[in-house]
PQR file of N, CA, C, O and H, with PARSE charges and radii, in Angstrom:
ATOM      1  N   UNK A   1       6.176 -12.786 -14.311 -0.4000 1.5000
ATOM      2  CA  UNK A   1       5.949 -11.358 -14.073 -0.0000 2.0000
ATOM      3  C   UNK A   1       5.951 -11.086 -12.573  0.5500 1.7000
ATOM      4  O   UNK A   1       5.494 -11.947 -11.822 -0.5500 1.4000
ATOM      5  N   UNK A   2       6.540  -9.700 -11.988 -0.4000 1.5000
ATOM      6  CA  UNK A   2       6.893  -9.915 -10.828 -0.0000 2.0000
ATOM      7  C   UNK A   2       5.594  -8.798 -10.213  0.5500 1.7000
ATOM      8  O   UNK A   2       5.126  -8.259 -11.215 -0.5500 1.4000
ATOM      9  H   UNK A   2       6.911  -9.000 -12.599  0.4000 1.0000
ATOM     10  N   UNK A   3       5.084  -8.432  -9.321 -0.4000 1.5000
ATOM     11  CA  UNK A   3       4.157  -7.943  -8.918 -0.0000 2.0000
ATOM     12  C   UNK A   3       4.522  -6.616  -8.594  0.5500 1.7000
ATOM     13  O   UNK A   3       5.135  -6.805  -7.543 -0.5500 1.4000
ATOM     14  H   UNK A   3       5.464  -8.870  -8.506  0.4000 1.0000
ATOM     15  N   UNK A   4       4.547  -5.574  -8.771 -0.4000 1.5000
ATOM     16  CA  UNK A   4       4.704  -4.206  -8.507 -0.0000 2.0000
ATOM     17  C   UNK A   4       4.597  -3.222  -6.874  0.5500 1.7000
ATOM     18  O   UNK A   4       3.617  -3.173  -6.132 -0.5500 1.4000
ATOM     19  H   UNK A   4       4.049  -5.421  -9.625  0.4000 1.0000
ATOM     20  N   UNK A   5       5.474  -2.769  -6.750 -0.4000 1.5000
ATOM     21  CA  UNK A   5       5.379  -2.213  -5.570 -0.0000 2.0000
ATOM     22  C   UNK A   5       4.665  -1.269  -5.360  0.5500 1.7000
ATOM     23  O   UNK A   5       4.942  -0.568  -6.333 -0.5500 1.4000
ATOM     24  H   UNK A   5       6.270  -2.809  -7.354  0.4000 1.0000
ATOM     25  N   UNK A   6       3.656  -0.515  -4.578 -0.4000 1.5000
ATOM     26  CA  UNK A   6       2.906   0.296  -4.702 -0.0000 2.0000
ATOM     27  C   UNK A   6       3.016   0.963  -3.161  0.5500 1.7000
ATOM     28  O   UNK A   6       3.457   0.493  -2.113 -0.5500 1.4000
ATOM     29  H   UNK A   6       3.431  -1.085  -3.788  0.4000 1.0000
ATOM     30  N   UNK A   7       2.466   2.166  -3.463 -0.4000 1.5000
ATOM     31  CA  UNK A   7       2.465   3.182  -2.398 -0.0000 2.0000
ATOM     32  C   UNK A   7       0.961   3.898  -2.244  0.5500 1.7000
ATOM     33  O   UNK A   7       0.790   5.017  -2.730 -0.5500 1.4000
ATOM     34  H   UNK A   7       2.108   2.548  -4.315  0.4000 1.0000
ATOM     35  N   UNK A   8       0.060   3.321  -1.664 -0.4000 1.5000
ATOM     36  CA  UNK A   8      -1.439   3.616  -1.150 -0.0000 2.0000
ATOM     37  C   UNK A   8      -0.982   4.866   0.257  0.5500 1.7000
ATOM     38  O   UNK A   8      -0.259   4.907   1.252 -0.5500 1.4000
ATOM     39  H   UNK A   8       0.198   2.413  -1.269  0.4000 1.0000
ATOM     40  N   UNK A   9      -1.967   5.747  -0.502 -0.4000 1.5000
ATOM     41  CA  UNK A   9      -2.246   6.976   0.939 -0.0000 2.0000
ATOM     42  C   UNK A   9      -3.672   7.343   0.889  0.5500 1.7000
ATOM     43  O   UNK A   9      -4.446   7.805   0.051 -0.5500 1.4000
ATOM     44  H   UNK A   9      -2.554   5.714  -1.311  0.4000 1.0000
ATOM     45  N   UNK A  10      -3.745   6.697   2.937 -0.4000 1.5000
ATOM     46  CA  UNK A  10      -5.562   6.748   2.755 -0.0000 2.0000
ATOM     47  C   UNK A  10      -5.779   8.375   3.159  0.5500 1.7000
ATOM     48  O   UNK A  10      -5.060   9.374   3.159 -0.5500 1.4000
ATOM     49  H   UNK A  10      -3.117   6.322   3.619  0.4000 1.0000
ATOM     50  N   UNK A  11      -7.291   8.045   3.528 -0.4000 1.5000
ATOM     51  CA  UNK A  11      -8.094   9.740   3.876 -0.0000 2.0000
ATOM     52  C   UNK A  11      -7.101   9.626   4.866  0.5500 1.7000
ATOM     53  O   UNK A  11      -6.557  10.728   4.786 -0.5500 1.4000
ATOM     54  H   UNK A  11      -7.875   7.234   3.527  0.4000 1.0000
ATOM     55  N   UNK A  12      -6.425   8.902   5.886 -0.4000 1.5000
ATOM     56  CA  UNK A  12      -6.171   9.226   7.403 -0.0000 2.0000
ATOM     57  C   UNK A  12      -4.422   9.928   7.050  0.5500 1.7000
ATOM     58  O   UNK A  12      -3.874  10.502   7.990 -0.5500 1.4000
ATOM     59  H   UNK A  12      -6.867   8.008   5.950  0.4000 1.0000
ATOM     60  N   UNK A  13      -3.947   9.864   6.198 -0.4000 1.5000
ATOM     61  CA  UNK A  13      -3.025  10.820   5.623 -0.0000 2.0000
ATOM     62  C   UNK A  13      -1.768   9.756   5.967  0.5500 1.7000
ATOM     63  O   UNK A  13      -0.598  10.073   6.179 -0.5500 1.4000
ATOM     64  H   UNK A  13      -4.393   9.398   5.433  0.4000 1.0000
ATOM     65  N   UNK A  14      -2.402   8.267   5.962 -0.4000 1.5000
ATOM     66  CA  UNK A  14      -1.208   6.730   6.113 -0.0000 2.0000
ATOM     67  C   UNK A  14      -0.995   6.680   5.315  0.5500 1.7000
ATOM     68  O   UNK A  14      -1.790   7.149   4.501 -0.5500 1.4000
ATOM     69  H   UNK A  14      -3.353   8.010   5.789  0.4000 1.0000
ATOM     70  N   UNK A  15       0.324   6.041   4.810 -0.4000 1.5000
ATOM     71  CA  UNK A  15       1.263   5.517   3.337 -0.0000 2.0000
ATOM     72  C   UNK A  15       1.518   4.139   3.933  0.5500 1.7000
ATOM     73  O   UNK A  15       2.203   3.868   4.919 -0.5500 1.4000
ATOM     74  H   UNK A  15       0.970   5.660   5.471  0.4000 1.0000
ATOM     75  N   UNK A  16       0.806   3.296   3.109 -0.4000 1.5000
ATOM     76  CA  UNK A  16       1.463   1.959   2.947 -0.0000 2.0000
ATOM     77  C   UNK A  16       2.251   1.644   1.643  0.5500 1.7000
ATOM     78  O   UNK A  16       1.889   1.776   0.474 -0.5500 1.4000
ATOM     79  H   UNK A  16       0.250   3.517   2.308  0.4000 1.0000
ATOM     80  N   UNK A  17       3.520   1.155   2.198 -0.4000 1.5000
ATOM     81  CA  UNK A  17       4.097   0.473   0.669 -0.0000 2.0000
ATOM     82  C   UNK A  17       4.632  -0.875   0.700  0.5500 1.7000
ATOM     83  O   UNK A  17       5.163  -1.543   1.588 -0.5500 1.4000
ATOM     84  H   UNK A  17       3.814   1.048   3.148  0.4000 1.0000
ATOM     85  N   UNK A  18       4.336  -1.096  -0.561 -0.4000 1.5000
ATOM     86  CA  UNK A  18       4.363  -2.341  -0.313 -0.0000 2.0000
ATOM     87  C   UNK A  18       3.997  -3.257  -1.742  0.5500 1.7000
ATOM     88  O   UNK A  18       3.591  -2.700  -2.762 -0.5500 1.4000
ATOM     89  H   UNK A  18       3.906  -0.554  -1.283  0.4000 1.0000
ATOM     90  N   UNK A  19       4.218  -4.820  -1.639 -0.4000 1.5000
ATOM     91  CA  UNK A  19       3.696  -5.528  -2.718 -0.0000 2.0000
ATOM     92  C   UNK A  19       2.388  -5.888  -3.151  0.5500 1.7000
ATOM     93  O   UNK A  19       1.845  -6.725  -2.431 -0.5500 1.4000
ATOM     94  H   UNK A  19       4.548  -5.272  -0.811  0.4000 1.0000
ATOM     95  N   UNK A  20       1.531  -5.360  -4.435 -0.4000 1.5000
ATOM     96  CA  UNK A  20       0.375  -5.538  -4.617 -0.0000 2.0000
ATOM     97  C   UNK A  20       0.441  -6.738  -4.920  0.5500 1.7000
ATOM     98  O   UNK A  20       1.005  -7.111  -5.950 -0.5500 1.4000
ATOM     99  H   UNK A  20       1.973  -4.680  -5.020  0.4000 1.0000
ATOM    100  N   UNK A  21      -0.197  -7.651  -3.965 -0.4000 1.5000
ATOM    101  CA  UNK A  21      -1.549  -8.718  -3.697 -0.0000 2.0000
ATOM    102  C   UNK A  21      -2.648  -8.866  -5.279  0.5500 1.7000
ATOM    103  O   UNK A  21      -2.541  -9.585  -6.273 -0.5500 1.4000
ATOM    104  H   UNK A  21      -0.655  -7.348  -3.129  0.4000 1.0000
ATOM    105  N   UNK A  22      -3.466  -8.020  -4.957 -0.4000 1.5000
ATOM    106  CA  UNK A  22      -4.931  -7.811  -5.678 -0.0000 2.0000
ATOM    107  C   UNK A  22      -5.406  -6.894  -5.014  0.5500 1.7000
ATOM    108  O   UNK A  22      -5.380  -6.683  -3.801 -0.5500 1.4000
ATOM    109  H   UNK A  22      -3.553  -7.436  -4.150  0.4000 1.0000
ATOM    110  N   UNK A  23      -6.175  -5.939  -6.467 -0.4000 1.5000
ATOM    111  CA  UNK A  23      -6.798  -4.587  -6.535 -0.0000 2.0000
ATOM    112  C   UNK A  23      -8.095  -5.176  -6.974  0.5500 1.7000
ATOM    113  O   UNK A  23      -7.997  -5.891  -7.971 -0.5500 1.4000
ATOM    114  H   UNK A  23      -6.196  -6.111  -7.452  0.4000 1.0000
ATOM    115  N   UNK A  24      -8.971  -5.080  -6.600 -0.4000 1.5000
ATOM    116  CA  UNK A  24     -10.417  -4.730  -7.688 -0.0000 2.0000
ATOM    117  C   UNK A  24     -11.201  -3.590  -7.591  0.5500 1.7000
ATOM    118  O   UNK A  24     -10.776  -2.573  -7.044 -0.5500 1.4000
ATOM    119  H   UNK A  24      -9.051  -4.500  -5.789  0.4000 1.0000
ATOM    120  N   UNK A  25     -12.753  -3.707  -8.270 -0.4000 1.5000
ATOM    121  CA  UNK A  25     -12.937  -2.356  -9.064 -0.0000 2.0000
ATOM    122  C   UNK A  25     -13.786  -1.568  -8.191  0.5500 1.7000
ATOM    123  O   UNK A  25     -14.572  -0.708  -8.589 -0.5500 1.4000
ATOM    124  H   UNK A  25     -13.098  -4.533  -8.715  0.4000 1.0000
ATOM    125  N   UNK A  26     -13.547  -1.978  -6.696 -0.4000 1.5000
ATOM    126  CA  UNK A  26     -14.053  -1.033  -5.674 -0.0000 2.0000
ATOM    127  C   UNK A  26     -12.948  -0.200  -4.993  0.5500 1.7000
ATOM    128  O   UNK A  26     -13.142   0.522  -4.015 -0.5500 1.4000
ATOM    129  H   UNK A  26     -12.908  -2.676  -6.372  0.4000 1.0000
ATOM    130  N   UNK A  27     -11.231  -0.462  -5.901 -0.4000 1.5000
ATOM    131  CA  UNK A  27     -10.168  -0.504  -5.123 -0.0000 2.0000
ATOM    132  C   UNK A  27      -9.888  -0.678  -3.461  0.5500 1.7000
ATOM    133  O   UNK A  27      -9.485   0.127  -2.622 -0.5500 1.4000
ATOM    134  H   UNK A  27     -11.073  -1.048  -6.696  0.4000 1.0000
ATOM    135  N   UNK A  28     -10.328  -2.243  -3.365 -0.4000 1.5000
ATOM    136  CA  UNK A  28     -10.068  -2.910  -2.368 -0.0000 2.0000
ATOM    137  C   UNK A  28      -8.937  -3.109  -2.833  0.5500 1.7000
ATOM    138  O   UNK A  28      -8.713  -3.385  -4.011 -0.5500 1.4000
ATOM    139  H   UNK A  28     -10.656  -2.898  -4.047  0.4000 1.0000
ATOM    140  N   UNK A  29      -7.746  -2.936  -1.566 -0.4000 1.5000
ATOM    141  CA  UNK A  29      -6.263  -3.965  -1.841 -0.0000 2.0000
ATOM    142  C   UNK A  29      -5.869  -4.519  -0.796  0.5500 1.7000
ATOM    143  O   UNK A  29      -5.977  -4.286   0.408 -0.5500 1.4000
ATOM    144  H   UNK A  29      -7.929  -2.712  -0.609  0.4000 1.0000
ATOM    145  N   UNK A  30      -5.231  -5.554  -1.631 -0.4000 1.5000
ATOM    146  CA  UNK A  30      -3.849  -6.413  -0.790 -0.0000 2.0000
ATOM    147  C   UNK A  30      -2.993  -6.317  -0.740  0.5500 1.7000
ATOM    148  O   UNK A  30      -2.370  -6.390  -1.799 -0.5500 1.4000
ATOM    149  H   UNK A  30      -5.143  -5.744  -2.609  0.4000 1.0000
ATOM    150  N   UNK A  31      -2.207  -6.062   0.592 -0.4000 1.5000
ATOM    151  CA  UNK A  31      -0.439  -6.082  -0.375 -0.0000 2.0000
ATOM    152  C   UNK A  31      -0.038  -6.701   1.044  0.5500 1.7000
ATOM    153  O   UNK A  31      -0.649  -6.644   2.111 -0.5500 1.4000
ATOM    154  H   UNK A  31      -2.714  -6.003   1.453  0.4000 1.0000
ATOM    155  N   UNK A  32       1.137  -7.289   0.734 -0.4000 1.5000
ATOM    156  CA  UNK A  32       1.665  -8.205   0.915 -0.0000 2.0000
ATOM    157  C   UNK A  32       3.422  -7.375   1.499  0.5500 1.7000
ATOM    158  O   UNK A  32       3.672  -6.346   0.871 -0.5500 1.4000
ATOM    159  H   UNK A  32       1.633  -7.335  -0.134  0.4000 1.0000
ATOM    160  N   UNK A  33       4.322  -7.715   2.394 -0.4000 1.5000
ATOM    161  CA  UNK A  33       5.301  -7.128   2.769 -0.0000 2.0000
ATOM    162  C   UNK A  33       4.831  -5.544   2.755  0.5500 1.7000
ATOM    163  O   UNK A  33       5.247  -4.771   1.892 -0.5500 1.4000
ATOM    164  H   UNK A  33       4.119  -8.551   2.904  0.4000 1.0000
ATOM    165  N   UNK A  34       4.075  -5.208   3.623 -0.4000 1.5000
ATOM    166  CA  UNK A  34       4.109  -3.791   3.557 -0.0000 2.0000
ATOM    167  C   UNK A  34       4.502  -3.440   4.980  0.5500 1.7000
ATOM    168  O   UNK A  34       4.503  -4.121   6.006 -0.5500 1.4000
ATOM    169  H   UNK A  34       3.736  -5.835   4.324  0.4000 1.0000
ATOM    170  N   UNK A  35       4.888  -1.984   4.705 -0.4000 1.5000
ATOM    171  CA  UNK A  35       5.357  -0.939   5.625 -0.0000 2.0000
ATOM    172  C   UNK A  35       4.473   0.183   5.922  0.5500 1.7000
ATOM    173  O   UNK A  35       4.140   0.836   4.933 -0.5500 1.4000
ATOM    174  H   UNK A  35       4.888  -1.431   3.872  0.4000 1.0000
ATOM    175  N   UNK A  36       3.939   0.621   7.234 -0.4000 1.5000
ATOM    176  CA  UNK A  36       2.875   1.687   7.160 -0.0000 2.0000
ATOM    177  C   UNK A  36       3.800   2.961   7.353  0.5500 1.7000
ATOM    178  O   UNK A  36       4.565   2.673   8.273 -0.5500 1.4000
ATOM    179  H   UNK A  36       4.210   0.091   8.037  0.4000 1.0000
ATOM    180  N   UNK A  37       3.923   3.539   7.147 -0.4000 1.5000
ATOM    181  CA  UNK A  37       4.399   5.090   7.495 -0.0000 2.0000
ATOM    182  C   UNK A  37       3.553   6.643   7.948  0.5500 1.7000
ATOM    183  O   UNK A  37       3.020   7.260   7.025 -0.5500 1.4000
ATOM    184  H   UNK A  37       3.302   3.774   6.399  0.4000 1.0000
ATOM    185  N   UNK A  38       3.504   6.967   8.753 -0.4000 1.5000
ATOM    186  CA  UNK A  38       2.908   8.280   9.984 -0.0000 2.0000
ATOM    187  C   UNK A  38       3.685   9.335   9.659  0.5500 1.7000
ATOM    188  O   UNK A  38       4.788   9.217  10.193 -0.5500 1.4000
ATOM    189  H   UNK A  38       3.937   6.466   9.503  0.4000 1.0000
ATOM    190  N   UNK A  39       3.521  10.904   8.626 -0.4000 1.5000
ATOM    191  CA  UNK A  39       4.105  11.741   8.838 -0.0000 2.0000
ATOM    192  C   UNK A  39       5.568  11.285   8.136  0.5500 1.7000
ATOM    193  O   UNK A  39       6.480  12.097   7.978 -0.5500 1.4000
ATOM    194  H   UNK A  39       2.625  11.001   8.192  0.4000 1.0000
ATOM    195  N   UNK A  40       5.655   9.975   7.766 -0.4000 1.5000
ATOM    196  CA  UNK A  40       7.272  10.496   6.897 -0.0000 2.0000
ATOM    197  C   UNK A  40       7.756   9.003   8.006  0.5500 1.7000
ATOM    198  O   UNK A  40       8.588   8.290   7.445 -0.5500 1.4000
ATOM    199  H   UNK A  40       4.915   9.316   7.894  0.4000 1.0000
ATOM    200  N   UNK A  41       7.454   8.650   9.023 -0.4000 1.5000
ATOM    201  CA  UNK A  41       8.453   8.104   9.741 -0.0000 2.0000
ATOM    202  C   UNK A  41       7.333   6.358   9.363  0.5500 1.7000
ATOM    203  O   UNK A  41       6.152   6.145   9.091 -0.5500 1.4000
ATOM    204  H   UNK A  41       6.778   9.229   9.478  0.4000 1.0000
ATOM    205  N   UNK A  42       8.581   5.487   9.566 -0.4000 1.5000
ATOM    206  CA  UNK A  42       7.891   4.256   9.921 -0.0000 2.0000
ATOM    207  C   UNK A  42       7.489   3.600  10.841  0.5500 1.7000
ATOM    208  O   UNK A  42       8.381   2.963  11.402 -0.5500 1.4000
ATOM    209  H   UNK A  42       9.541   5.660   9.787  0.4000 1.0000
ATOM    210  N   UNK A  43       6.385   3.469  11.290 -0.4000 1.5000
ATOM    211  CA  UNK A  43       5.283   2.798  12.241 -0.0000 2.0000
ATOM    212  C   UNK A  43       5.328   1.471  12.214  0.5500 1.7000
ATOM    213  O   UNK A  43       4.364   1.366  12.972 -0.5500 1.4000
ATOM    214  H   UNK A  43       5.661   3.986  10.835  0.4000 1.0000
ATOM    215  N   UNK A  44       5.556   0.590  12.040 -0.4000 1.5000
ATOM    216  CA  UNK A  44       5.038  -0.712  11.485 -0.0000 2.0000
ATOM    217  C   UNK A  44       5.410  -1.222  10.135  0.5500 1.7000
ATOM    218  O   UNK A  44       5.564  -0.722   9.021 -0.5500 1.4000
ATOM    219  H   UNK A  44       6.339   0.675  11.424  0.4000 1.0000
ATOM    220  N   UNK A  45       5.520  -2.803  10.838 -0.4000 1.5000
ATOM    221  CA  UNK A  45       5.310  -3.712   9.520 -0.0000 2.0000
ATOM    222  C   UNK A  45       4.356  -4.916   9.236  0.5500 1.7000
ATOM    223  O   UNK A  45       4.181  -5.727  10.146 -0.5500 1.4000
ATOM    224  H   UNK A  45       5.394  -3.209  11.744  0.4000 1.0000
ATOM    225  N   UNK A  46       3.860  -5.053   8.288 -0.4000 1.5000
ATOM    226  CA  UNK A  46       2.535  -6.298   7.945 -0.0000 2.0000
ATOM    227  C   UNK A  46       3.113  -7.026   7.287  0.5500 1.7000
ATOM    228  O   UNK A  46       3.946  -6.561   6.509 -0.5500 1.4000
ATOM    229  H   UNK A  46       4.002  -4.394   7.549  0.4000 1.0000
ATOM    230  N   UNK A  47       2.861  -8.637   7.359 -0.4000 1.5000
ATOM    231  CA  UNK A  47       3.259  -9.888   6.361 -0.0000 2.0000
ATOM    232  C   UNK A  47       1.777  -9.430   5.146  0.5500 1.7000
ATOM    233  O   UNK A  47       1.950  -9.592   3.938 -0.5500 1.4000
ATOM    234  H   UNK A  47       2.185  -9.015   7.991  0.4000 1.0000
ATOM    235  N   UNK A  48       0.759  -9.015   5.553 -0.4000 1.5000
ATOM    236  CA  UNK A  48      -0.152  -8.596   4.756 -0.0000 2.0000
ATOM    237  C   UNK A  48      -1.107  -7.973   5.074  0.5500 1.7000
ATOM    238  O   UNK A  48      -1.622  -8.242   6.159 -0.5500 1.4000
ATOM    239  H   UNK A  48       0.619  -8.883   6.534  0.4000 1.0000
ATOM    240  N   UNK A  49      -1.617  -7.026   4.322 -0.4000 1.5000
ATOM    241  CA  UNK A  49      -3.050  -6.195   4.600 -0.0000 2.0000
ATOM    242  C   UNK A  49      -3.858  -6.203   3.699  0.5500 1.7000
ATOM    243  O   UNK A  49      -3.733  -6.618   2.547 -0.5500 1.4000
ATOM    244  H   UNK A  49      -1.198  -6.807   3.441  0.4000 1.0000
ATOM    245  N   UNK A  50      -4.995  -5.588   4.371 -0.4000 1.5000
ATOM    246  CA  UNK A  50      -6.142  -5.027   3.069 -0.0000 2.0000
ATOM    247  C   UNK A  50      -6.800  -3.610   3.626  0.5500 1.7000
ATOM    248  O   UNK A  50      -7.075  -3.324   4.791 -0.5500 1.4000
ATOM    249  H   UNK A  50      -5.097  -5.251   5.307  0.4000 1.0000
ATOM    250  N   UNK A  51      -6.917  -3.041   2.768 -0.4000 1.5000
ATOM    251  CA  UNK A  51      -6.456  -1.726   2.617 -0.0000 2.0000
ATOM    252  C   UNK A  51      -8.325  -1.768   1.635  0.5500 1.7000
ATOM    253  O   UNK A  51      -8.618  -2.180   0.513 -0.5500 1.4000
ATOM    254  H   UNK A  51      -6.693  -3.274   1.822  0.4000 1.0000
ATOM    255  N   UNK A  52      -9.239  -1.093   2.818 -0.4000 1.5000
ATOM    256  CA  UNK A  52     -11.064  -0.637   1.818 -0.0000 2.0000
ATOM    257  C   UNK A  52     -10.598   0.543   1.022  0.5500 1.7000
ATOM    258  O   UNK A  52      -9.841   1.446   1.379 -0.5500 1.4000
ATOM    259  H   UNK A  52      -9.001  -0.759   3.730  0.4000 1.0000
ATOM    260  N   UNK A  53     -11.339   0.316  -0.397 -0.4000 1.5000
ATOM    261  CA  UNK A  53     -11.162   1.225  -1.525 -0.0000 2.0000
ATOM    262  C   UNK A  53     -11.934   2.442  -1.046  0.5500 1.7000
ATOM    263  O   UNK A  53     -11.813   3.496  -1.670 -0.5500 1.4000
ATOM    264  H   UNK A  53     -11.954  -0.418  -0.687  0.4000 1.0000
ATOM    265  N   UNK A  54     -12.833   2.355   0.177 -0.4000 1.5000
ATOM    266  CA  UNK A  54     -13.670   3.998   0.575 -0.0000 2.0000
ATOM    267  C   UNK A  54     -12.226   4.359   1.343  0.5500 1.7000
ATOM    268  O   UNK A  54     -12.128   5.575   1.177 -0.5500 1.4000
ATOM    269  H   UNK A  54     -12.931   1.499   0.684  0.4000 1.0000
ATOM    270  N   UNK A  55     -11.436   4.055   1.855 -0.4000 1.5000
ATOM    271  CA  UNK A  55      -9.922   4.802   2.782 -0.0000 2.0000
ATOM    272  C   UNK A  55      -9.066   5.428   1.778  0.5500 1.7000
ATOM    273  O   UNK A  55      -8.302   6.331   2.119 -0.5500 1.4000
ATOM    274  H   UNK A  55     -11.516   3.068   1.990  0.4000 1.0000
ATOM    275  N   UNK A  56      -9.136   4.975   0.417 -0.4000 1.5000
ATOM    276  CA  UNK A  56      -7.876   5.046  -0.620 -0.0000 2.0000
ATOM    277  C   UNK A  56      -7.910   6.191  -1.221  0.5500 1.7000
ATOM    278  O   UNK A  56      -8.800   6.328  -2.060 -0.5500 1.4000
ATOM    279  H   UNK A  56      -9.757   4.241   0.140  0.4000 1.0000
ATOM    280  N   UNK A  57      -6.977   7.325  -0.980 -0.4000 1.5000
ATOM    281  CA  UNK A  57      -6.794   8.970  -1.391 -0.0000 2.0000
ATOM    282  C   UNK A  57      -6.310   8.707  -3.049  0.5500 1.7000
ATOM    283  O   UNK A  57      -6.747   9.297  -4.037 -0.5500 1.4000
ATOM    284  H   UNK A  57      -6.254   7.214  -0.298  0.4000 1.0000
ATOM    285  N   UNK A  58      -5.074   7.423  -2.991 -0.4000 1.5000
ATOM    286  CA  UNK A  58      -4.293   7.242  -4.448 -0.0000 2.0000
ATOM    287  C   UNK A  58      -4.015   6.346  -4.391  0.5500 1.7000
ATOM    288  O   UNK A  58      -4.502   5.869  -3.366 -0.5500 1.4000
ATOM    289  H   UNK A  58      -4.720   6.943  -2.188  0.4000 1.0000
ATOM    290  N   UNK A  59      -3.106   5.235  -5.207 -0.4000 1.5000
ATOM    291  CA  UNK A  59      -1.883   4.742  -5.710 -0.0000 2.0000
ATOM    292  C   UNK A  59      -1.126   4.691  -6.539  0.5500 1.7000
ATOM    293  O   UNK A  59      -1.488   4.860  -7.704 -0.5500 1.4000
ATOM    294  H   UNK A  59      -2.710   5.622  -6.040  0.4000 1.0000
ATOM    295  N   UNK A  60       0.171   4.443  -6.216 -0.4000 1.5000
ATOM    296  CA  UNK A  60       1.032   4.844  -7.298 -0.0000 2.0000
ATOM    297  C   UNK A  60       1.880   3.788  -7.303  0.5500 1.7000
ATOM    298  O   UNK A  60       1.671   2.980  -6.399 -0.5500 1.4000
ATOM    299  H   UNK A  60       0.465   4.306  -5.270  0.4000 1.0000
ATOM    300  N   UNK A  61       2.860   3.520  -8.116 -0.4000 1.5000
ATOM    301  CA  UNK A  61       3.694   2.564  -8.000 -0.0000 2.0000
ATOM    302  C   UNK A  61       5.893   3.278  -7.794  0.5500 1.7000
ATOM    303  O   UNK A  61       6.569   4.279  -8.033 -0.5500 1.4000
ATOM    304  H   UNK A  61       3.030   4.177  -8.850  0.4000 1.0000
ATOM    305  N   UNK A  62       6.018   2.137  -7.325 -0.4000 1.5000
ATOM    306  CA  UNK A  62       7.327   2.682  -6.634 -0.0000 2.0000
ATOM    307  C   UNK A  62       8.059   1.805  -7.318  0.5500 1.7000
ATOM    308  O   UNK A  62       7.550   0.722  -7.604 -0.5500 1.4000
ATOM    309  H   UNK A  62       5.469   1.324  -7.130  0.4000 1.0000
ATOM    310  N   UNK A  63       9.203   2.065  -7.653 -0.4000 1.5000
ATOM    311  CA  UNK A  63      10.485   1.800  -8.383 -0.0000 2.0000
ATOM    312  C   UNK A  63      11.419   0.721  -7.258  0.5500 1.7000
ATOM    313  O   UNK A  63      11.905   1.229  -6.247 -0.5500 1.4000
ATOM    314  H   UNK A  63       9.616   2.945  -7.420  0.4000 1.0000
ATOM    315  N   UNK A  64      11.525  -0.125  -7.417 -0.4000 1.5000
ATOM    316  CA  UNK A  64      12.191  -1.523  -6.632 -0.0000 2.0000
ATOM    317  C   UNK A  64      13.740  -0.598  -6.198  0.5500 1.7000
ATOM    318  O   UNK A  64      14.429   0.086  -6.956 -0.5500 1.4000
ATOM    319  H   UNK A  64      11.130  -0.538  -8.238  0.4000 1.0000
ATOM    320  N   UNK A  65      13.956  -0.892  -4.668 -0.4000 1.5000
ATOM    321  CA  UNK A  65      15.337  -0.845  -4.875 -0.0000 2.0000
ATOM    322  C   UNK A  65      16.101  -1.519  -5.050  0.5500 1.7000
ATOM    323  O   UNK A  65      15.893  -2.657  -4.629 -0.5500 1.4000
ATOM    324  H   UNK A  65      13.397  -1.448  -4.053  0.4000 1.0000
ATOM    325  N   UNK A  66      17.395  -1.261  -5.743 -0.4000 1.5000
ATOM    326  CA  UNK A  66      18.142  -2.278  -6.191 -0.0000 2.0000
ATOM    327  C   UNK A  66      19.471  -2.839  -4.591  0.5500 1.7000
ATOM    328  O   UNK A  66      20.272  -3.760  -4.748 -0.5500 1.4000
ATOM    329  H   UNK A  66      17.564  -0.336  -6.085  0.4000 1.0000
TER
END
């Protein structure tokens, strides 16, 4: 099973996307190959983060490109 791509946007109005790591039930995450994005544009890249479940507005999951 392959791990799902996800798209986290905190209170600070950041989009990380990227490969979920591990979620638990404080929605703390990990993800793994992520990209931060500012306003639409890309800022940065992480081999990995963690991302506190008090920062986390949503997540959703994103469709792989082919």
């Amino acid at each position: 099973m392959t791990q799902p791509i996800i798209l986290v946007e905190t209170e600070l109005l950041v989009d990380y996307r990227g490969v979920l790591a591990c979620l638990d039930g404080y929605m703390n995450i990990a993800i793994q190959q992520n990209e931060k994005y500012l306003n639409g544009q890309l800022k940065n890249k992480y081999e990995d983060a963690f991302l506190r479940g008090n920062n986390v507005l949503y997540i959703s999951t994103q469709k792989r490109k082919a």
